[in-house]
C-alpha positions as CSV (number, residue, x, y, z in Angstrom):
1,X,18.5,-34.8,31.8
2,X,19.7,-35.3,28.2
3,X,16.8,-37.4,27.5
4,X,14.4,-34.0,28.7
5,X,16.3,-32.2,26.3
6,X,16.0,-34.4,23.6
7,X,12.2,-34.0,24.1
8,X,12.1,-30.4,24.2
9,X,14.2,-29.7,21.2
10,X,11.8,-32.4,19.1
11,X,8.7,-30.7,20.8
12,X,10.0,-27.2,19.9
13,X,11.0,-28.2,16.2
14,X,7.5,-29.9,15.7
15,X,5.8,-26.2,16.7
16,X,8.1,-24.7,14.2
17,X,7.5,-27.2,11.3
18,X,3.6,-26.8,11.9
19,X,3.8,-23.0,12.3
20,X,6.0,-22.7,8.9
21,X,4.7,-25.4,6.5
22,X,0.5,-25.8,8.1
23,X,-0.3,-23.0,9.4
24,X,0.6,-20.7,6.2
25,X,0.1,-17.0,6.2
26,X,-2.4,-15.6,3.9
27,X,-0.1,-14.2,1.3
28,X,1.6,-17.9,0.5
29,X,-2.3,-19.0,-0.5
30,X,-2.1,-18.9,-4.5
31,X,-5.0,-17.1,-5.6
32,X,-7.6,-17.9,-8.5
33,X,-7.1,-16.4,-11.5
34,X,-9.6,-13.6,-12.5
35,X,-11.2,-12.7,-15.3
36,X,-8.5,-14.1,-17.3
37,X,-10.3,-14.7,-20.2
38,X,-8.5,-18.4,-21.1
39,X,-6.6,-20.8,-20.4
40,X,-4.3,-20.2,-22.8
41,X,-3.9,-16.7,-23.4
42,X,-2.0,-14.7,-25.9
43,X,1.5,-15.7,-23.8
44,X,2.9,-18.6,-26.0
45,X,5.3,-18.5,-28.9
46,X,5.2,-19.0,-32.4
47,X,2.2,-16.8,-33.0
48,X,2.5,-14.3,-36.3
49,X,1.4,-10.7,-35.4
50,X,-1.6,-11.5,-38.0
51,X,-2.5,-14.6,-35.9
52,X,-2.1,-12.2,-32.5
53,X,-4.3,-9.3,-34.3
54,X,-6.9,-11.6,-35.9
55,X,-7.1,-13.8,-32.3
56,X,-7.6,-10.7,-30.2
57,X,-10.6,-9.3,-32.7
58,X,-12.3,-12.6,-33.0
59,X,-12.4,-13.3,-29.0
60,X,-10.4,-11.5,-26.6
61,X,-11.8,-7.9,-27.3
62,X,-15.7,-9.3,-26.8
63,X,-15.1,-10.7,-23.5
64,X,-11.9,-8.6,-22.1
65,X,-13.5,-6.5,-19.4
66,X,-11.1,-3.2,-19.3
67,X,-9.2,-2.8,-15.9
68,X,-7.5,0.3,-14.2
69,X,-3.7,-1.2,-14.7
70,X,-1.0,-0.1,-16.8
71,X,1.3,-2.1,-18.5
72,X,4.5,-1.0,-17.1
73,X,8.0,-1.8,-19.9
74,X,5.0,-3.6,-22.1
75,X,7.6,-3.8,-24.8
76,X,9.2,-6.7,-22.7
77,X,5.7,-8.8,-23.1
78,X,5.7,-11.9,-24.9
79,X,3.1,-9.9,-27.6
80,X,3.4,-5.9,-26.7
81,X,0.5,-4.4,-26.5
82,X,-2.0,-7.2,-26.7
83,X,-0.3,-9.2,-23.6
84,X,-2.1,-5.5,-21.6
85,X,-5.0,-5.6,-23.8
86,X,-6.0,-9.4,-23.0
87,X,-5.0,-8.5,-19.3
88,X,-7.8,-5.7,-19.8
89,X,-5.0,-2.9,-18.9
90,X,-6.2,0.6,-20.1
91,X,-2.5,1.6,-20.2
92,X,0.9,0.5,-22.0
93,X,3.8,1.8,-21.7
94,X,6.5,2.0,-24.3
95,X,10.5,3.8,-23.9
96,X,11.2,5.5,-27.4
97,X,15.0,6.7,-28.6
98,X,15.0,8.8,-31.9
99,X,17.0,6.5,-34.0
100,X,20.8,7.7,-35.4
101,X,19.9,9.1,-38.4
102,X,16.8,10.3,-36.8
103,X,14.2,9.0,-38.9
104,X,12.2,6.9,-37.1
105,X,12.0,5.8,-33.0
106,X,13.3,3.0,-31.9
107,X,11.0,1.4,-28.5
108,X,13.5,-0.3,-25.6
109,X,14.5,-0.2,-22.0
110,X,18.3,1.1,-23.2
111,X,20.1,1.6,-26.3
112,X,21.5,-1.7,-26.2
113,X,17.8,-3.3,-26.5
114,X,17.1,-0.9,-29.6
115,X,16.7,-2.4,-33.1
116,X,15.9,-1.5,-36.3
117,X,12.7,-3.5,-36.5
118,X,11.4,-2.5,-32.9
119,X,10.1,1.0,-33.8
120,X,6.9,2.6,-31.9
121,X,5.2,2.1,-35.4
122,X,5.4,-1.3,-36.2
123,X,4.9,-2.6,-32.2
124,X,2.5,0.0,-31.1
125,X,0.7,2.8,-34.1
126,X,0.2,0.3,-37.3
127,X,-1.6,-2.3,-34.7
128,X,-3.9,0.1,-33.2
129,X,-4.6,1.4,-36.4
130,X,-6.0,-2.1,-37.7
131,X,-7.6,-2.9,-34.2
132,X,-9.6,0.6,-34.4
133,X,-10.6,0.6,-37.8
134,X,-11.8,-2.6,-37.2
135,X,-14.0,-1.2,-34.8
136,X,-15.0,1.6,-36.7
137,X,-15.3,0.8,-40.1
138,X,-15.6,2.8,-42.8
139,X,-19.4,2.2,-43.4
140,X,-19.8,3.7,-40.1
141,X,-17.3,6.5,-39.4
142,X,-16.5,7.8,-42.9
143,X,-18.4,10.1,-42.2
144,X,-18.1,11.5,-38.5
145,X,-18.3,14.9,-37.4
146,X,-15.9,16.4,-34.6
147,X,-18.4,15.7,-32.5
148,X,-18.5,11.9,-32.6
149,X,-16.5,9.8,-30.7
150,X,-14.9,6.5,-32.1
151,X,-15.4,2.7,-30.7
152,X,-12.0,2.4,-28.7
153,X,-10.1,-1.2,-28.9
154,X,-12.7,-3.2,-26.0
155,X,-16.0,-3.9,-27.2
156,X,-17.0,-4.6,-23.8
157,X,-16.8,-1.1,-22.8
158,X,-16.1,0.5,-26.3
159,X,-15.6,4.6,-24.8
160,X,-12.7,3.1,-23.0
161,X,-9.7,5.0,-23.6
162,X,-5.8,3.6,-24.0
163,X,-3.3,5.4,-22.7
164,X,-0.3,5.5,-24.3
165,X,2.7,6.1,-22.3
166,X,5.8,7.8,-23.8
167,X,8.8,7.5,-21.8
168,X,11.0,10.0,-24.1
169,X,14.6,8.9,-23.2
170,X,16.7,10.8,-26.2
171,X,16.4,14.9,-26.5
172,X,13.4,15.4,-26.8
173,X,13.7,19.0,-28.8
174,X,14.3,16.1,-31.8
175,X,12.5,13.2,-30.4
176,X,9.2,14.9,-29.4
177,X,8.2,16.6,-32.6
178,X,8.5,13.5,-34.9
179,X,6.7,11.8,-32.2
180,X,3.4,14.3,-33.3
181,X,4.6,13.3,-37.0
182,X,4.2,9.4,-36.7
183,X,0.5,10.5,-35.1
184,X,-0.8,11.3,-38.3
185,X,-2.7,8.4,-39.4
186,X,-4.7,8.3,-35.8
187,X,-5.1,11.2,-35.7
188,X,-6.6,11.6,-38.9
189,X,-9.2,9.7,-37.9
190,X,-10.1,11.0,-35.0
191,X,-9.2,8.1,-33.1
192,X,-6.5,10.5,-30.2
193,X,-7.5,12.4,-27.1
194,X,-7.7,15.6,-28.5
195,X,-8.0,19.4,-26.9
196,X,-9.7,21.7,-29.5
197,X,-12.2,24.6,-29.3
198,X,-14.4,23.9,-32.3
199,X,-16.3,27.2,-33.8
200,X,-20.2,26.3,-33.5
201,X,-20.9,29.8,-35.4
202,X,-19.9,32.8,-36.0
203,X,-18.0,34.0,-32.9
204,X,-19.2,31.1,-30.9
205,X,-17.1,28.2,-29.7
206,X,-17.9,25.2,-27.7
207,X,-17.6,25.1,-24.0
208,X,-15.7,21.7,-23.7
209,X,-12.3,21.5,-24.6
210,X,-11.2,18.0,-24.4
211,X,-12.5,15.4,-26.6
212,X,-12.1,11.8,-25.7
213,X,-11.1,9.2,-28.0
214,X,-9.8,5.4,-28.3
215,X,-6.3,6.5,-27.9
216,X,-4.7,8.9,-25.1
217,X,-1.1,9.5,-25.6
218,X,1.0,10.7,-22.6
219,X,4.5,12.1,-22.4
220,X,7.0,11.6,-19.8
221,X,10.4,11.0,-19.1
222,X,12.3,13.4,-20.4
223,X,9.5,15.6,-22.1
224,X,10.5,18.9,-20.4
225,X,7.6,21.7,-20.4
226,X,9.0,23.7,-22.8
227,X,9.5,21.1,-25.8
228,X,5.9,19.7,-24.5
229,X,4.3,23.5,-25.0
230,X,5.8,23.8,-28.6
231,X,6.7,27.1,-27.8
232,X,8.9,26.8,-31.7
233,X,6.2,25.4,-33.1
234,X,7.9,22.8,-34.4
235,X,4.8,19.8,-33.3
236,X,1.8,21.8,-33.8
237,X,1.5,25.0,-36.1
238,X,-1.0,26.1,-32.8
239,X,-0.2,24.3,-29.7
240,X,-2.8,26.3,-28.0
241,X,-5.3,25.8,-30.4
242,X,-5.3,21.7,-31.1
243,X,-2.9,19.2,-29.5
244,X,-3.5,15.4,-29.4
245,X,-0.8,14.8,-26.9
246,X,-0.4,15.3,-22.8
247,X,2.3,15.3,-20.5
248,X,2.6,14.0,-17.0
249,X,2.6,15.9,-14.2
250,X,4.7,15.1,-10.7
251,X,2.3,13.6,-8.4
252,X,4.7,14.0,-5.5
253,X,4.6,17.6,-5.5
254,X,1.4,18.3,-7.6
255,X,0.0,19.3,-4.1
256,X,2.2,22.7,-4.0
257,X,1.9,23.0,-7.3
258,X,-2.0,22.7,-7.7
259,X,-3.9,24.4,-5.0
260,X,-7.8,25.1,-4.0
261,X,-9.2,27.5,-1.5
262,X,-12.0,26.8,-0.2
263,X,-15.4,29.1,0.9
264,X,-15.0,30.3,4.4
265,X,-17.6,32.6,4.8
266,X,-20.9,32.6,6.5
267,X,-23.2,31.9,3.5
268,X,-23.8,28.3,4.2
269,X,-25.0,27.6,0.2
270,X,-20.9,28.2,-0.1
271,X,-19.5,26.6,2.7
272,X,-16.6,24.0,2.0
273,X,-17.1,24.9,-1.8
274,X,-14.1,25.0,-4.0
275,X,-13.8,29.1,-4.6
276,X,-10.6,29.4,-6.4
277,X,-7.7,27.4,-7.6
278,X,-3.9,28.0,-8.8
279,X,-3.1,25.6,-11.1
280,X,0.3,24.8,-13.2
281,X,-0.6,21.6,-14.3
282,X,-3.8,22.2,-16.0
283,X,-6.5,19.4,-17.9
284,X,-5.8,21.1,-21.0
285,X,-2.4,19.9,-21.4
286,X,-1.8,17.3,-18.6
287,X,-3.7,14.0,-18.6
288,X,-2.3,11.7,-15.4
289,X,0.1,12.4,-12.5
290,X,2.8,10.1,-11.7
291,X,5.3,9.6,-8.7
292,X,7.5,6.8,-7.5
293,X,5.7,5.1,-4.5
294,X,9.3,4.4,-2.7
295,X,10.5,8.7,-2.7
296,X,6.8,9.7,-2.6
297,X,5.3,7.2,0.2
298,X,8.2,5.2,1.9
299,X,8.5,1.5,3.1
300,X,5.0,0.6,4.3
301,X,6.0,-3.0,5.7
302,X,4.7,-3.2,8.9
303,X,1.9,-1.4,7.2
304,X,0.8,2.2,6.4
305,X,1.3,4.8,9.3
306,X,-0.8,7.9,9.5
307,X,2.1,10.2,7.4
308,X,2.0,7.7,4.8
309,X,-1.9,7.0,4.5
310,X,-2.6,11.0,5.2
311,X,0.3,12.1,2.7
312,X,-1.5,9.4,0.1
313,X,-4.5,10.7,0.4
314,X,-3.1,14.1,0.0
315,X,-1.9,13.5,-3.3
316,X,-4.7,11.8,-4.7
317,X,-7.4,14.0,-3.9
318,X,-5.3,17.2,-5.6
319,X,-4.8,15.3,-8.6
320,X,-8.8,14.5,-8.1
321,X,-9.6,18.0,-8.1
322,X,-7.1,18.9,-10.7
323,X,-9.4,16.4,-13.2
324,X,-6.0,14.4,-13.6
325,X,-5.3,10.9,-13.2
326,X,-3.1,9.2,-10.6
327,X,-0.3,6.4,-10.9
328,X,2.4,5.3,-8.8
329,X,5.1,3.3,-10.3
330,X,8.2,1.8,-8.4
331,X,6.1,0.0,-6.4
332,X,8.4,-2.9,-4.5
333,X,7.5,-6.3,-6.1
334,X,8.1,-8.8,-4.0
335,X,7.6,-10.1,-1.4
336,X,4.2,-11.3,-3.4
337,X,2.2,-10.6,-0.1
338,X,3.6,-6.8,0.0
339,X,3.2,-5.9,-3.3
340,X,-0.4,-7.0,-3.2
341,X,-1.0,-5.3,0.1
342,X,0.1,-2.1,-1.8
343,X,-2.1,-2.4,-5.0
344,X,-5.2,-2.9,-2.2
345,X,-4.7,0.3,-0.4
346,X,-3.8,2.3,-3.6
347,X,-7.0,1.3,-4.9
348,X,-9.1,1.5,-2.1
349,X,-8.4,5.0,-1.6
350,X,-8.5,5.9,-5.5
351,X,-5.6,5.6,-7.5
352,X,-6.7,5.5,-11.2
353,X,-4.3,3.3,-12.9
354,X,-1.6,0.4,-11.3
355,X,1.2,0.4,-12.6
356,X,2.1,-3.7,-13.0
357,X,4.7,-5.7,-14.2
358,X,2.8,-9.4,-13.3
359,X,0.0,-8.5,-15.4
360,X,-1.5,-12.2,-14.2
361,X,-1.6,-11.0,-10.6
362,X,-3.1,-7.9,-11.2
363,X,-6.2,-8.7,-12.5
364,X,-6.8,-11.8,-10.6
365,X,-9.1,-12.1,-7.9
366,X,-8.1,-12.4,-4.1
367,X,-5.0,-10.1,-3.4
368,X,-3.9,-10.3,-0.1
369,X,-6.3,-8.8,2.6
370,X,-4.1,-9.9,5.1
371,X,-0.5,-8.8,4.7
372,X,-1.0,-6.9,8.2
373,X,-2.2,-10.3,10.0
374,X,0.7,-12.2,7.6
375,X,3.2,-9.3,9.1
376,X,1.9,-9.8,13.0
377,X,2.3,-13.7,12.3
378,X,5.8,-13.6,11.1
379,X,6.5,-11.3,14.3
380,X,5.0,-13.9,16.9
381,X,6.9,-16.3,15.1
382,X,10.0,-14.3,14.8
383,X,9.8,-14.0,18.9
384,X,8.7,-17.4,19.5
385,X,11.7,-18.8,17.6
386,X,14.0,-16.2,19.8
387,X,12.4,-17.2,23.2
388,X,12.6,-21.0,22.2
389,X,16.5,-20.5,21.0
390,X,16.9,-18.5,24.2
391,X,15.6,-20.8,26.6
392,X,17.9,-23.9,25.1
393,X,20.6,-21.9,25.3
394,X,19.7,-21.5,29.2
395,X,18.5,-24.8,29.7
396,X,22.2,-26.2,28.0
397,X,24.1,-23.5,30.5
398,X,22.4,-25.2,33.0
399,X,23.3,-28.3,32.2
400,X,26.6,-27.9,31.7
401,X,26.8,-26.1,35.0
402,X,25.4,-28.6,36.4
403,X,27.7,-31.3,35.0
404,X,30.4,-29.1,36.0
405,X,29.1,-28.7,39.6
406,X,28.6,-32.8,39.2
407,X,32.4,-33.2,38.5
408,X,33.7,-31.1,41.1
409,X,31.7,-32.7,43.6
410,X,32.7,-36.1,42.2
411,X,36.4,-35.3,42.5
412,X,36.3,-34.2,45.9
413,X,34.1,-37.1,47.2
414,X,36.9,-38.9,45.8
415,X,39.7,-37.1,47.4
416,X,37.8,-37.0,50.9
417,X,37.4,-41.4,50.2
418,X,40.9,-41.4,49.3
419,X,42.4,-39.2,52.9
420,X,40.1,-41.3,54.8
421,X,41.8,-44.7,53.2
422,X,45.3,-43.2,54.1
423,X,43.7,-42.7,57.7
């Protein structure tokens, strides 16, 4: 009996060691990397920001394909900003604090990060300012008209934009407006996302309203409407009539907020047309919608449920209509398997920018397509690993019972031997 034991509890631990360490789920499979441009990318120490600035012109930028991700606390990269650009992100993100004597803004996670020589212009302005006049030099845009828009920082796909994330974490009645101030030098050159009607003639203005550019800068945190709309006039001396800057709208209720009606009469050249629309976050002064994924969309574990997918969709197709672009951020990072299972449905049903931390993983190729069959796998093992661990337990009950019964019997065939001795 022992010795049947013995074999089953080997047999069953030879099943677990195969399931766990040979048959692997798909999410433990280390993917290639993807259009990561080299083999040693701009990640390692000891390069000067000239070396980083002159490296990223002379390659990177001619064979970086832009990418739909966004470069979430880029100040923590190992070379801010270009760590996103060599990934190909088309978004950074950096958290400003209007220094104490309110001269300048200081860029970190908290004010125990900030220093004097981390500002927003020295890690972020002054090296976008050399990579875009770069690539527009003065021979060529010296000259340019309102019209014209300038070579943004990939040459691969040079009408590109960048957007700029502010997270404003001081007041931003202070930190806001010298925020527009430190903008000068781009957007003198005409190098920011700008909304401005432009007089084509007498009396006559142009129909479109926002010009694209290299640069897109983006407010959030906590920009509140009112500093945003300059309503002082302490940003812009006419808000309404040229602004370089947007805010971000909340995704998770941009759905109540932004509505469309649709045609219901009988004329069918109407039907399921958009008729009319109530909007209060307009593409005039908003740019992208944002949300947390965990309060906006839940634990999606065992994978997406109806709500979830239909409450997604939802969201994405009023910011779609809205002309607005969509991010989720707080998106759970590990396990590695889940988070990539995330990023695929997000941008399978049109999300416009991920927001990543592992900037590697992101743009590689071969996320996880199976996190549902990985999730299924880890159930069947989960229950096989019960059954087994239940049926020992069963089979040693047994045994014991049965040693017990053995005993018993034992000890009275031995009393019975013994009266019959006495006999």
């Amino acid at each position: 009996m022992t010795l049947g034991i013995t074999v089953g509890a080997s047999t069953i631990l030879l099943i677990l060691f195969a399931l766990v360490f040979v048959s692997k789920p798909d999410s433990s499979i280390r993917s290639l990397p993807y259009e990561f441009i080299s083999s040693n990318p701009l990640s390692s120490d000891g390069n000067s920001e000239e070396e980083v600035l002159n490296r990223w012109l002379a390659d990177y930028s001619r064979s970086v394909i832009p990418k739909p991700c966004h470069s979430h606390n880029d100040y923590w990269r190992p070379y801010p900003l270009f760590s996103a650009l060599v990934a190909g992100c088309t978004g950074v993100e950096a958290d400003i604090w209007l220094s104490d004597d309110g001269t300048d803004l200081l860029v970190g996670h908290d004010r125990g990060a900030l220093s004097a020589n981390k500002t927003l212009t020295t890690m972020y302005l002054d090296p976008l300012i050399k990579i875009l006049d770069a690539e527009n030099p003065e021979s060529r845009w010296a000259n340019h008209t309102p019209y014209d828009q300038p070579r943004g920082a990939f040459k691969t796909d040079p009408n590109a934009t960048l957007v700029l994330l502010i997270d404003v974490k001081s007041d931003p009645r202070d930190t806001w407006p010298l925020l527009v101030k430190q903008l000068e030098p781009l957007r003198r050159k005409q190098f920011l996302t700008r909304y401005e009607h432009i007089q084509v003639g007498p009396g006559l203005e142009t129909k479109q309203s926002r010009w694209p550019a290299a640069v897109t800068v983006v407010g959030t945190g906590n920009l509140d409407r009112p500093t945003f709309y300059d309503y002082e006039n302490r940003s812009y001396p006419d808000f309404y009539a040229y602004h370089d800057t947007f805010i971000d709208a909340p995704l998770e209720v941009l759905p109540v907020e932004n509505t469309f009606w649709r045609y219901e009469g009988n004329d069918p050249d109407y039907r399921g047309a958009i008729t009319s629309s109530s909007r209060m976050w307009d593409v005039d002064e908003t740019y992208m919608t944002s949300t947390s994924f965990k309060q906006a969309i839940g634990s999606v574990r065992t994978g997406f449920s109806g709500a979830q997918l239909a409450r997604l969709r939802q969201q994405i197709k009023t910011a779609r209509l809205s002309g607005l672009r969509t991010r989720y951020w707080d998106i759970p990072d590990w396990p590695i398997g889940y988070r990539e299972y995330i990023w695929q449905v997000l941008v399978e049903e049109g999300v416009d920018l991920l927001n990543v931390d592992d900037l590697e993983g992101a743009t590689r190729r071969g996320w996880v397509e199976g996190y549902i069959k990985d999730v299924i796998w880890m159930a069947v093992v989960s229950t096989y690993i019960f059954g087994c661990g239940f049926a020992m337990l069963v089979m040693w009950r047994r045994y014991l019972r049965r040693q017990w019964m053995q005993r018993i019997a034992d000890a009275n065939n031995a009393e019975l031997v013994g009266h019959m001795g006495a006999a």
